[in-house]
C-alpha positions in Angstrom: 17.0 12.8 20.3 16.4 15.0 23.3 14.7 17.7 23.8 15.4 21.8 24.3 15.6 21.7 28.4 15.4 25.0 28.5 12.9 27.7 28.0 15.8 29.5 25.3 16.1 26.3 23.6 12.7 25.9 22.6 12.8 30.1 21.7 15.7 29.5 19.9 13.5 27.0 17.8 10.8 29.3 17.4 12.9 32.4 16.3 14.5 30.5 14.0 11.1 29.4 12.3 10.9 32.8 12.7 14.2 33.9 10.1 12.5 31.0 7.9 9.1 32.2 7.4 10.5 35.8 7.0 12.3 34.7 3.8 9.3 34.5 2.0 7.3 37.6 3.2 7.3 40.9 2.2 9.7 43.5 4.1 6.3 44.9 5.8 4.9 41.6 6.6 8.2 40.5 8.5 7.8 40.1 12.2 11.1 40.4 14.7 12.4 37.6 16.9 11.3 39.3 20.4 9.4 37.6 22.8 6.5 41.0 22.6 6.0 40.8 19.0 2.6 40.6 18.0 1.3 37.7 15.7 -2.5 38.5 16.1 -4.8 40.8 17.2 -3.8 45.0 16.7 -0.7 45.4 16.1 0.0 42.4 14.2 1.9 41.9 10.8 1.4 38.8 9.7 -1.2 37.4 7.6 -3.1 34.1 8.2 -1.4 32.7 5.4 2.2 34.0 7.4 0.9 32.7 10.3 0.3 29.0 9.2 3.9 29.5 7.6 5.3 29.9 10.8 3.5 27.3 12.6 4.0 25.1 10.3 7.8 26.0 10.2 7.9 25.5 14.2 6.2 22.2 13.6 8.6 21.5 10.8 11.6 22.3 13.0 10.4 20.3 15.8 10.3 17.0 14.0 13.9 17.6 11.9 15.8 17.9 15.1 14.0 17.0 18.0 11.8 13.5 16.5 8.7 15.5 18.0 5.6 15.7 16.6 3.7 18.3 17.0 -0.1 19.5 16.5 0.3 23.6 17.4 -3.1 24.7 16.1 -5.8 22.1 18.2 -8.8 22.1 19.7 -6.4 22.5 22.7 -4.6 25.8 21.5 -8.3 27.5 20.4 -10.1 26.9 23.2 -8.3 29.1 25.9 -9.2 32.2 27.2 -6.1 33.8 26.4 -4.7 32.7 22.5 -1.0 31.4 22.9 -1.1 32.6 19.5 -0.7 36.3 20.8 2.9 37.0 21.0 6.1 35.2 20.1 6.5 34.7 24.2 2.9 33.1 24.1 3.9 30.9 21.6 6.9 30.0 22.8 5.8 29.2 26.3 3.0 27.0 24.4 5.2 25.4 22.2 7.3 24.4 25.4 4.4 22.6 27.0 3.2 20.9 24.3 6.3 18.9 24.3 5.8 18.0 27.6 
């Protein structure tokens, strides 16, 4: 299997984990597929319990059609300055070079 070579394949990935996790959330709790929505800190809808949906989901996602395996939430991932957990851009950017 390949993988996304392109920035908007790998966001296409994460906004559809995105549409996934939303189906079981509460209408207040859903976030939006756009590369400023917040997924911690002010602002933010989700739960923890959301948020590990939706990493788990991407990580989900990423083995079923790429054969990747991936370990979003690592010693890597925590110890930075800046969280690549901030915003769905963040995370997309950090999902990207963690298949690298």
């Amino acid at each position: 299997m390949t993988l996304p070579s392109s920035h908007d394949g790998v966001r296409s990935m994460v906004y559809e984990a995105v549409a996934r996790t939303n189906e079981d959330l509460e209408p207040e709790m859903r976030i939006e597929a756009r590369p400023d929505e917040m997924l911690m800190g002010p602002g933010a809808k989700l739960d923890s319990l959301g948020f590990v949906s939706l990493i788990l989901e991407i990580e989900a996602l990423a083995h079923e059609r790429l054969g990747v395996t991936l370990e979003l939430v690592n010693d890597r991932a925590l110890s930075q300055e800046r969280s690549p957990f901030r915003t769905l851009e963040s995370l997309v950017a950090y999902v990207e070079a963690s298949m690298d």
